[in-house]
MIFIKOL-597789 format. One record per residue (C-alpha): residue number from 1; residue in three letters; x, y, z. Coordinates in pm, whole numbers, m for minus. Layout:
NUM/ALA/X/Y/Z
...
This chain:
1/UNK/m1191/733/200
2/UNK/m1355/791/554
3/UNK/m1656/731/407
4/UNK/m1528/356/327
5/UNK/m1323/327/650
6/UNK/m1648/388/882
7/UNK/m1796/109/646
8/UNK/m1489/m163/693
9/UNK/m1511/m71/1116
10/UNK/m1837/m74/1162
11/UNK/m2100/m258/930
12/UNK/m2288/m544/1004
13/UNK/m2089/m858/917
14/UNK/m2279/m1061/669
15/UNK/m2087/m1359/555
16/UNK/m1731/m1500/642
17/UNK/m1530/m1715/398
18/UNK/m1172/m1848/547
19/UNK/m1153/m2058/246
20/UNK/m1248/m1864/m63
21/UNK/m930/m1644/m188
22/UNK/m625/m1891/m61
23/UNK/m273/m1735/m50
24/UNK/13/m1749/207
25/UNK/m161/m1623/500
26/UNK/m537/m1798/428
27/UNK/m707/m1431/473
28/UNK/m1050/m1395/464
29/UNK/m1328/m1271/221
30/UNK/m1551/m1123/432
31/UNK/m1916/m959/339
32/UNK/m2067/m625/488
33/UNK/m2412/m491/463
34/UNK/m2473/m113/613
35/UNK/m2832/m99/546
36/UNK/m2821/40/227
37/UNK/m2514/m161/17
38/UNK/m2340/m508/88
39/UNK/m1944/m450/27
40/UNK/m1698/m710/m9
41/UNK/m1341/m701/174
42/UNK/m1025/m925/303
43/UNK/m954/m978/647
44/UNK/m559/m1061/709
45/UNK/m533/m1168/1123
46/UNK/m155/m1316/1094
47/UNK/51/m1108/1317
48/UNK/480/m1173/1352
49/UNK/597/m888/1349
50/UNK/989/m810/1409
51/UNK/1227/m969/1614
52/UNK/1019/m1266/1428
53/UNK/1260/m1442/1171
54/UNK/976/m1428/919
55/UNK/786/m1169/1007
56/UNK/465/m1136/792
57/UNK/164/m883/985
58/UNK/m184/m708/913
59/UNK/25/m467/1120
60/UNK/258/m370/850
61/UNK/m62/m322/612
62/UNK/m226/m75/845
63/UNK/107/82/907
64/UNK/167/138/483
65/UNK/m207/293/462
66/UNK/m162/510/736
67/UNK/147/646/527
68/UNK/m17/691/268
69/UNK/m259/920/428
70/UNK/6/1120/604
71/UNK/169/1187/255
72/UNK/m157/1254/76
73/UNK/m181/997/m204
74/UNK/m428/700/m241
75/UNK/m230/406/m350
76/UNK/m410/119/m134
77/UNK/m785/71/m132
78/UNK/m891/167/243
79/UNK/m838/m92/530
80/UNK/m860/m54/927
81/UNK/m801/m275/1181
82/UNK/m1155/m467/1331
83/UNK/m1180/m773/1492
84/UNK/m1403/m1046/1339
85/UNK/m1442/m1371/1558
86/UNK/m1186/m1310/1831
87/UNK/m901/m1243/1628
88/UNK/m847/m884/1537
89/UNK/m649/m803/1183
90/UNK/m675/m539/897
91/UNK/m992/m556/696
92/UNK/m955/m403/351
93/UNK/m1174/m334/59
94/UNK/m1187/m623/m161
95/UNK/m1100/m478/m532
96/UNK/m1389/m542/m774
97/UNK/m1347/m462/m1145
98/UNK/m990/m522/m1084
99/UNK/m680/m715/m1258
100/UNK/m373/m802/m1144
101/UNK/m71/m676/m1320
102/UNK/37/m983/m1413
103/UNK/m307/m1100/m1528
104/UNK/m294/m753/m1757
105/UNK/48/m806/m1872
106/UNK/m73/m1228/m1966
107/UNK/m401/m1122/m2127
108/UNK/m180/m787/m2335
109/UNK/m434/m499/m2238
110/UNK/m323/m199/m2286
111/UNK/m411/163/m2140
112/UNK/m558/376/m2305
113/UNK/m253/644/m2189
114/UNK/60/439/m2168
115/UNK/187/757/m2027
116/UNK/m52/812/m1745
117/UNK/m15/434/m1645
118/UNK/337/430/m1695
119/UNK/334/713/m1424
120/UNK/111/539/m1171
121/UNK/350/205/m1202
122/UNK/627/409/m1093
123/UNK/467/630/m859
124/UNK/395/282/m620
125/UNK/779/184/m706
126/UNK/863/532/m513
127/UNK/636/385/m211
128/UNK/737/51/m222
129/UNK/1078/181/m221
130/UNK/973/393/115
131/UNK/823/125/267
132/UNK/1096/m177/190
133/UNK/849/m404/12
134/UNK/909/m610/m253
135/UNK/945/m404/m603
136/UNK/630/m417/m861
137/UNK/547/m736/m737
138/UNK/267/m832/m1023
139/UNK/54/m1024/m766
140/UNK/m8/m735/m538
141/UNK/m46/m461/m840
142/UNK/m430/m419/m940
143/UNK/m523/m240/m1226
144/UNK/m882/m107/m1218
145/UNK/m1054/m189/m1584
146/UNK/m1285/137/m1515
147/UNK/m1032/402/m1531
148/UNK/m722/247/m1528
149/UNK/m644/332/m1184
150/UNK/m391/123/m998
151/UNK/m361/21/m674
152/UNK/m89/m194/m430
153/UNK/m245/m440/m155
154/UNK/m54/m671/115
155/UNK/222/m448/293
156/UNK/217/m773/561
157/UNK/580/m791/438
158/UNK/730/m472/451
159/UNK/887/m220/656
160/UNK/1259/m390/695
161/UNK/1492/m221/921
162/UNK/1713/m122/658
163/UNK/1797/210/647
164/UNK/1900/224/190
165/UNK/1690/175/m38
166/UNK/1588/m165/m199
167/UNK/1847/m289/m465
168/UNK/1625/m364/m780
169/UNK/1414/m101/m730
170/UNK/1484/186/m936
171/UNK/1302/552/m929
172/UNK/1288/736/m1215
173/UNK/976/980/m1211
174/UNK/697/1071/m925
175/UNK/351/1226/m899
176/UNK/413/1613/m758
177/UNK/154/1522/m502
178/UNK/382/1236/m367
179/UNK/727/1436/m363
180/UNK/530/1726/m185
181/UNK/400/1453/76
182/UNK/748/1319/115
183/UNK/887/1685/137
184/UNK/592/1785/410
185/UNK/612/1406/576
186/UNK/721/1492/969
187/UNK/915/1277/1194
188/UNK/698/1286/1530
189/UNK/376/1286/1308
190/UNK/531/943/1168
191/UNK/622/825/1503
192/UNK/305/916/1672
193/UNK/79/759/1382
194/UNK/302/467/1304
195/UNK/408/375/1699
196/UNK/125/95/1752
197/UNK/211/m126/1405
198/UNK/593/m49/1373
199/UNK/924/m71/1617
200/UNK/1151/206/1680
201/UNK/1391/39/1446
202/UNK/1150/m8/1185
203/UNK/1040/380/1196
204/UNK/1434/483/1176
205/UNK/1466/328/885
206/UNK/1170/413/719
207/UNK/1338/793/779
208/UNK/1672/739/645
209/UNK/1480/581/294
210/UNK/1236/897/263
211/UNK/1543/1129/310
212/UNK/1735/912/64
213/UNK/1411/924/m189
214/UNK/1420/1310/m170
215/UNK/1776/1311/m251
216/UNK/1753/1062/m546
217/UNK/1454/1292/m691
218/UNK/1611/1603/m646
219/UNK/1902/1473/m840
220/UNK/1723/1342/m1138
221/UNK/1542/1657/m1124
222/UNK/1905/1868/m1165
223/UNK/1989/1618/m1442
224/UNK/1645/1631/m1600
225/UNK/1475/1903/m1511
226/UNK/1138/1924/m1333
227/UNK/914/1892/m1588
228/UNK/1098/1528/m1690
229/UNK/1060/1397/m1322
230/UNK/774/1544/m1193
231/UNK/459/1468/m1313
């Protein structure tokens, strides 16, 4: 992952596309070339973020992979934040070899473990659920065709100030790794890595929702037992 980071911040920019992939917020596809290997990624520059009404930021993105490193699970392809022609945003790997969810779902490909893919849908639910974003949304889910690997991009959206967890959103089972994070995940390291992308408000709430995740887990777990939860 720092390997790919260093790449993002500081390769040589070799081609910039503002029209090529579309979408809400008209990101960019943007080219790199280190010397050795050209590498594609997506360069998102809108920034409202909250008190805005409709608050939509690169912010928020930088904010949910920087979470993800604190808890020690790799659930969105690498992105820091660079500025490309005066206007500084997140710049994330662009996934090749990838479909979307939906895409999968449309074209009916199937894993070759339903079981391990099952788990790695609902381990993002239990992160989308921590970070308030909208639940197995089918555009932002990427499946890689290589090893069935999946991913979540475009976290522009998330982090509301709302301290419960998202209605629709349901957790069932999560990846030991992630429950350990959440377990290990400390207040002032969230504050002092978060502070520059999220409020105060924001980061409260973000708090109440992992101590409410912990809870829900460690009652399915008395219900279920470990082995049925924890994977």
């Amino acid at each position: 992952m720092e390997a790919m980071e260093k790449v993002l911040r500081e390769a040589e920019i070799e081609k910039v596309e503002k029209d090529r992939l579309g979408g809400r917020t008209g990101p960019w596809l943007i080219t790199l070339h280190d010397g050795a290997v050209k590498q594609r990624a997506v360069f998102r520059h809108v920034d409202r973020r909250r008190p805005h009404p409709t608050p939509d930021s690169y912010k928020y993105d930088l904010a949910a992979y920087v979470l993800t490193r604190l808890l020690g699970v790799e659930l969105i392809p690498p992105v820091v934040e660079r500025e490309i022609e005066k206007r500084k945003g997140s710049l994330q790997v662009f996934l090749e070899n990838c479909i979307r969810e939906k895409d999968r779902k449309r074209k009916k490909l199937e894993p070759p473990d339903s079981k391990a893919f099952s788990n790695a849908i609902a381990e993002i639910r239990v992160l989308e659920n921590l970070t308030y974003d909208e639940c197995q949304d089918t555009d932002d889910l990427y499946v890689h065709l290589e090893n069935w690997r999946v991913c979540r991009v475009d976290f522009s959206e998330a982090f509301a100030p709302v301290p419960e967890l998202p209605p629709g959103c349901g957790i069932t089972v999560c990846s030991k790794n992630l429950f350990e994070g959440l377990l290990k995940l400390d207040e002032e390291a969230v504050k002092l890595m978060l502070g520059e992308y999220m409020n105060h408000e924001e980061i409260g709430a973000l708090l109440a929702r992992k101590g409410l995740i912990i809870e829900r887990i460690k009652t399915l777990i008395s219900e279920k037992g470990e082995a049925a939860v924890l994977f």
